[in-house]
Phi, psi and omega in degrees: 000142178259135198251047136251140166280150178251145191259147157236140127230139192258128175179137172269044216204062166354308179261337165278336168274335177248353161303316187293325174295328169323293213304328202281348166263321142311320174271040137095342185302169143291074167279153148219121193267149181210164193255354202218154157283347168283326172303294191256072077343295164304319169320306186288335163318324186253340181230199169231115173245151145267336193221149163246146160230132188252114187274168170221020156253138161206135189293155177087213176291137180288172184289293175344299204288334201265350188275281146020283179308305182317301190289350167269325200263323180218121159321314199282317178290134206266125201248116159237120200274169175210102208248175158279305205291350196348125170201137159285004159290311143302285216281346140329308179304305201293303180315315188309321191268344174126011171301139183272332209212134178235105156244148198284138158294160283353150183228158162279184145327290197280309167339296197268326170319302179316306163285328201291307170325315157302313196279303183351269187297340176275335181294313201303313182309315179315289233271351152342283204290009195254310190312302186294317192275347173274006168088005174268000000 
């Protein structure tokens, strides 16, 4: 088990993506940052991520659409949406499809550490108690 999360964050919003991998790389993360939900998608094809951040206006597929997507190719990965935008009606949307976590930009550091860290530790417990009931 890797005892760091490795993070993809999706935002179309250049300087906000690699200012935030910086930051999520200096505090020990794994990262890898894409500009689109389509990107990662692809992304995923090729890597294991446990937790994503998720912008959720993005031009092409919306952070909705891309969530959607996300939870079909692996159900287990963990979602934090990160938005501008706030409406409860998103953040319904976001819970319905399996979003784990919805926070308004600017967020601090210690803040989205702090969740990533959580969603962390709620994948590693899943798929733990998924292991024991499957007898491994």
């Amino acid at each position: 088990m890797s005892a760091k999360p490795r993070v993809l964050i999706v935002d179309d919003e250049e300087r906000f993506r690699t200012t935030m991998a910086k930051l999520l790389t200096v505090n020990g993360l794994e990262v890898t940052a894409v500009g689109s939900g389509k990107a990662a998608l692809e992304e995923l094809k090729s890597k294991a991520y446990d937790v994503i951040t998720l912008d959720i206006r993005m031009p092409g597929m919306s952070g909705l659409e891309a969530l959607a997507e996300i939870k079909k190719v692996n159900p287990a990965i963990e979602v934090i949406i990160l938005t501008g935008h706030a409406s409860v009606d998103t953040a319904v949307e976001i819970m319905k499809l399996g979003g784990y976590e919805y926070l308004l930009k600017p967020t601090t550091t210690e803040e989205l550490m702090n969740k990533i860290d959580a969603a962390f530790e709620r994948k590693m417990t899943r798929e733990q108690k998924t292991r024991k009931g499957n007898g491994s």
